[in-house]
N, C-alpha and C positions, 0 to 999 in steps of 0.2 A: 191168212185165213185161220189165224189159229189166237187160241186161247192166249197166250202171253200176248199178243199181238193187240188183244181187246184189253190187257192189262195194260200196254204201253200210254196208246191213246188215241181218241176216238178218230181224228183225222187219219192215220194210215187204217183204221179198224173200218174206216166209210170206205178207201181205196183197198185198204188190207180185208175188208170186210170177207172180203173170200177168203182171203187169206187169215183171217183173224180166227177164219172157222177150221184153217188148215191148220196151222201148225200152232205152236202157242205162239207164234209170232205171226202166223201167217196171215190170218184176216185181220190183226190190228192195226193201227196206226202205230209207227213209232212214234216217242215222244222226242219236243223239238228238246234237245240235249247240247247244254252249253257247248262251244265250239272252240277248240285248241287256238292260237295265233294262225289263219291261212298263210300260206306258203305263195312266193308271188306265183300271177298267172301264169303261164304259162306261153311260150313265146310266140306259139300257133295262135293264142286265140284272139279274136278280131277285137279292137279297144271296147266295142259295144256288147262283146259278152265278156269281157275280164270280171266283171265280178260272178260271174255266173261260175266260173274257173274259180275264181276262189273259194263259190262255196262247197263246189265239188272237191276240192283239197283239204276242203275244212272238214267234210264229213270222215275221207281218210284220215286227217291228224286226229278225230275223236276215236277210231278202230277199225272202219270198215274199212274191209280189205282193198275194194275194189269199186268203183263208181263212174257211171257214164251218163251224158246228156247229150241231146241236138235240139236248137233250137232254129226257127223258122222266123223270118221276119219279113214279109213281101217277097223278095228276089234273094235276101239273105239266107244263108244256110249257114247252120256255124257247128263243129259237133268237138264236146270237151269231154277228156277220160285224167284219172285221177288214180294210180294204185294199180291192183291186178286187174286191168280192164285195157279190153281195145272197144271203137267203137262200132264196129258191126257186131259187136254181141248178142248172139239171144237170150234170153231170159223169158223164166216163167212170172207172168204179169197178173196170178191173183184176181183179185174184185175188179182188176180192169174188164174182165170179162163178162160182167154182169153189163157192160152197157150194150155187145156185142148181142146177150142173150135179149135185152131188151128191145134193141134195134128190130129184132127177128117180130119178135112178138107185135110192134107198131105196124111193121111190113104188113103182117098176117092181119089185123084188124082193117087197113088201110083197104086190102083186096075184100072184104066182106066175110073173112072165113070166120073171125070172132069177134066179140068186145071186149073191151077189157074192164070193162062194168059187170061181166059173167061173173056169177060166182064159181069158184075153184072147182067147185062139187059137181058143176055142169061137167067140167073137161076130165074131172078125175074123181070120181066116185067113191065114195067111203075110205080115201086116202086121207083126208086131214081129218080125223077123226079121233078122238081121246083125251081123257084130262083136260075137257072144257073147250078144245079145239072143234072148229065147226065148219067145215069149205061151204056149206051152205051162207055162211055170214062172212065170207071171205072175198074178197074179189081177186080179179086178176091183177087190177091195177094196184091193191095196198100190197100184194106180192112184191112190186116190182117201186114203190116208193116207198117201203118197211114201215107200209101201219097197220098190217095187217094180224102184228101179235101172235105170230107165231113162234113158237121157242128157237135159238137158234142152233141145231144138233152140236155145233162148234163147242157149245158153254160145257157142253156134257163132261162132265167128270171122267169116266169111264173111258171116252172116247179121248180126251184130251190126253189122260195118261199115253194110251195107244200110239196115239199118231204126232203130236206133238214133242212131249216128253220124251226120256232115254228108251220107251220103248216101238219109237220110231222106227229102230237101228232094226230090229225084228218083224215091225210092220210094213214095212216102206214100197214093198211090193204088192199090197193086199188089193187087191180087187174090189172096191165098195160097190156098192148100185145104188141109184137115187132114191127107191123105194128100201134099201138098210138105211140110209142117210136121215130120211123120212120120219121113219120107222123111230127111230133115235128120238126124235125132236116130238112125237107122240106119246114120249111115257113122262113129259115133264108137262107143268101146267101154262098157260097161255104166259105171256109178259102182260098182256094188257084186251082187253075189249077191243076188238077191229075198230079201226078208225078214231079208235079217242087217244091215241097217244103217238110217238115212232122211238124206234127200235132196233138198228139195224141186226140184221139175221141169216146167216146164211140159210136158213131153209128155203127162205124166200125163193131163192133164185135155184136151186134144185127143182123147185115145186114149176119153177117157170118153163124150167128145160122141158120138165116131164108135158105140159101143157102142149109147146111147141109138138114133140113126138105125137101127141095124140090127134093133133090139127093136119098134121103134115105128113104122118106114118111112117115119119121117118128121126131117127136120134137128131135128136136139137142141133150136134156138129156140122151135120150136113146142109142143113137151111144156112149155118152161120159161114158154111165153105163158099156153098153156091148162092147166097145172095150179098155175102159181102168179100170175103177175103177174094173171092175170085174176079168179081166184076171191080175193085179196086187195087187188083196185082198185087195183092200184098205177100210179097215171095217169101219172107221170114216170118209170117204167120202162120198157126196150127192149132189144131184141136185135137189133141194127143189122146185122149179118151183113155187108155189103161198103158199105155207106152209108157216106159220110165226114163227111157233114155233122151238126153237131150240132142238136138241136132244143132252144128256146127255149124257158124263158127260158134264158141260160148265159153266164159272164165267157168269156174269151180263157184258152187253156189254157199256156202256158210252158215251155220247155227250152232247155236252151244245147247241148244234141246231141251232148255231151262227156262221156267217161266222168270225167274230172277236173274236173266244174263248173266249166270255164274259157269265156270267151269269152262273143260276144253271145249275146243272149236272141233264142228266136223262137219267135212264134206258131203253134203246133204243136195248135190246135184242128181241123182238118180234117186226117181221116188213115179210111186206110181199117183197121178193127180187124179182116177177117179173118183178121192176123201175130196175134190172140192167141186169136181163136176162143173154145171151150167153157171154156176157161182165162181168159179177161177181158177179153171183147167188149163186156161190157152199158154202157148208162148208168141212170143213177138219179139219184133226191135226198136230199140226209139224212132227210125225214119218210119217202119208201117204203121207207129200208132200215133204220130203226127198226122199220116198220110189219111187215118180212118178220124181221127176226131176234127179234121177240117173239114173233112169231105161230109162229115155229117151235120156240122156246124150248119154248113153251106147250103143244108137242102140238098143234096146230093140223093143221098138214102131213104130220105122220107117225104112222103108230101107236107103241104105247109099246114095243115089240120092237124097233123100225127108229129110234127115237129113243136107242135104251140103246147100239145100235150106233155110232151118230153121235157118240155122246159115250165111247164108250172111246177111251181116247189113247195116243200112245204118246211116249216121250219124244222132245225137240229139240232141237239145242244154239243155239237163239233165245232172246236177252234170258239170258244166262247159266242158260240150265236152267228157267227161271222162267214157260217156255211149253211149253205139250203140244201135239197134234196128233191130231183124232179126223179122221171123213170130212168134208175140206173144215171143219173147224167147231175154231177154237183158242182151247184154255182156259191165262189171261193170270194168273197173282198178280200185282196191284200192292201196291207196299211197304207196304201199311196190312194188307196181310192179305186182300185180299176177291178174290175171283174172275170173272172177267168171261169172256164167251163171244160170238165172230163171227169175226172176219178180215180182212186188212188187202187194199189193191192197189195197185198202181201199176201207170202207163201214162205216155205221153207226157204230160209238162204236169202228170198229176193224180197226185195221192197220198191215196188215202183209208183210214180206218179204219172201221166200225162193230161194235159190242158191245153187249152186255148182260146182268144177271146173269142167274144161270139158272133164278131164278124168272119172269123175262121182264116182270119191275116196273119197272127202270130201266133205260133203255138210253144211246146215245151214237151219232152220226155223224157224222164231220168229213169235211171235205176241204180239201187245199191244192192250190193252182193253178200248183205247180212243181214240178220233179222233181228239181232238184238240189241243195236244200237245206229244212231246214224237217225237222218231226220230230212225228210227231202223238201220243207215249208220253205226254206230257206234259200232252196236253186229258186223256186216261184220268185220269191220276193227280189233274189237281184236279177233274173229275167225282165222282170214284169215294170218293176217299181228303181232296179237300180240302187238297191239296197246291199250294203257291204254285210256279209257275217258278221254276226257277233263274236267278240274278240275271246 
């Protein structure tokens, strides 16, 4: 979610996008970054994911310390780590959580309590207001598919020095609230006219939290405990809300603090994620966020009205054109032709992906345990497509 993270590039900055707003690396995408010689696979892993093994070693030979995936295939389970990683690791999952906060939001329209054709200004009152911003011309829905033009608090200068940059080391504990976040993303002028253009933003998805609290009476965390993480078991997921501490099992999370990936490495696993909020607070592990993007794939979470929604897209100029954008939920072509469906995140340290097609058969969850370098396009493609790293 952070600044460097939107410098890297827009694919992790759509998965990083929370993350791009988090750290400078944290809502960006990484960039896909040429890849050392892989190292052979590894002797654990099944012939059908050996290349998936390799691109996870490929991402260690380029620096990242540490990297894990599992992959799902009908009856198949397969899970490959690479460097300072086991794989029940948790990790903080960034912009994965915007689908999380989306999901909630479809729920709540589903039962009649909103639309998402409301404009903003219905559910929160002279909160988007300033410098051309206008929640009256805003809806809930360009919130939650970023065309809504609103600035993203992440870009902010100010803030980016803060929370991203070397003076993280001094912020890391700070306590934000969605309305400082807010507040942030009010003293800059719009990106663009609602609905003529897309943008991705973390405000977006703060403003979406804040929605849910107002419908519900209760903090965004708790619709997302008790209507999904709970009725899905997902026993390594959480919504940490001001907690900085990670829970265990989990590697050491990594950033050099630098929008130029220059300089030493530091230990950037304890941090407080209120700076990303309903935008990419959660943690998770790659089996619960397999276990949440099939199960919603599948009609599980949503009715088939509130699921057709989720998957209208619109276009993105991510991964040259070759990525859409529905609510929270982005559909990926890789080069073989085939279509995959989830969302990427980053945050301090982490960088993750998870996908699956949209029959909800095969999925994929990685994560790498740095943020300035390292490229997770490349586990998709030999997952997906059977495609070797590039040498």
């Amino acid at each position: 979610m952070s600044a460097t993270r939107t410098a890297r590039t827009v694919r992790t900055l759509l998965a990083a996008g929370l993350v791009a707003g988090l750290t400078a690396t944290a809502l960006a995408a990484p960039a896909v970054a040429a890849t050392a010689a892989p190292s052979a696979p590894a002797a654990s892993a099944k012939p059908s994911h050996a290349l998936t093994q390799q691109a996870l070693d490929a991402v260690v030979a380029e620096g990242v310390p540490g990297a894990v995936a599992q992959a799902r295939d009908g009856k198949d389970r397969w899970t490959g780590t690479a460097g300072e990683r086991n794989g029940n690791d948790r990790f903080r999952v960034g912009s994965i959580t915007k689908t999380f906060t989306a999901t909630v939001l479809l729920q709540l329209q589903a039962e009649g309590r909103l639309d998402l054709d409301d404009p903003v200004e219905k559910w929160l009152p002279g909160v988007v207001r300033g410098h051309g911003h206008d929640g009256r011309e805003i809806t809930v829905r360009q919130l939650l598919n970023h065309t809504s033009g609103i600035y993203g608090y992440t870009e902010d200068p100010g803030f980016q020095e803060k929370v991203f940059g070397p003076g993280f080391l001094e912020h890391r504990y700070d306590t934000w609230t969605p309305e400082q976040l807010v507040a942030i993303a009010m003293t800059h002028e719009p990106d663009f006219a609602p609905g003529t253009s897309w943008n991705y933003s973390n405000t977006n998805f703060v403003l979406a939290g804040m929605v849910i609290e107002k419908v519900t009476g209760r903090p965004y965390g708790k619709a997302v405990e008790n209507r999904i993480i709970k009725p899905l078991k997902l026993r390594a997921t959480s919504v940490p809300g001001a907690k900085s501490r990670m829970p265990q099992p989990h590697s050491p999370a990594y950033s050099k603090l630098t929008l130029d990936g220059t300089g030493p490495v530091h230990d950037v696993s304890d941090l407080n994620p209120s700076l990303a909020g309903a935008a990419g607070e959660m943690i998770s592990d790659a089996n619960d966020l397999q276990t949440f993007y099939r199960a919603l794939l599948k009609g599980r979470l949503l009715p088939k009205a509130e699921m057709k929604e989720m998957t209208d897209t619109v276009a993105t100029p991510l991964d040259g054109g070759s990525t859409r954008y529905g609510l929270a939920l982005t559909q990926t072509k890789l080069s073989c032709g085939k279509e995959v469906w989830g969302h990427s995140g980053g945050i301090h340290g982490s960088t993750s992906h998870a996908v699956v097609t949209r029959d909800g058969a095969h999925s994929l969850a990685a994560n790498l345990n740095a943020d300035w370098t390292g490229d997770t396009q490349p586990l998709l493609e030999a997952e997906f497509c059977g495609t070797a790293p590039k040498q």
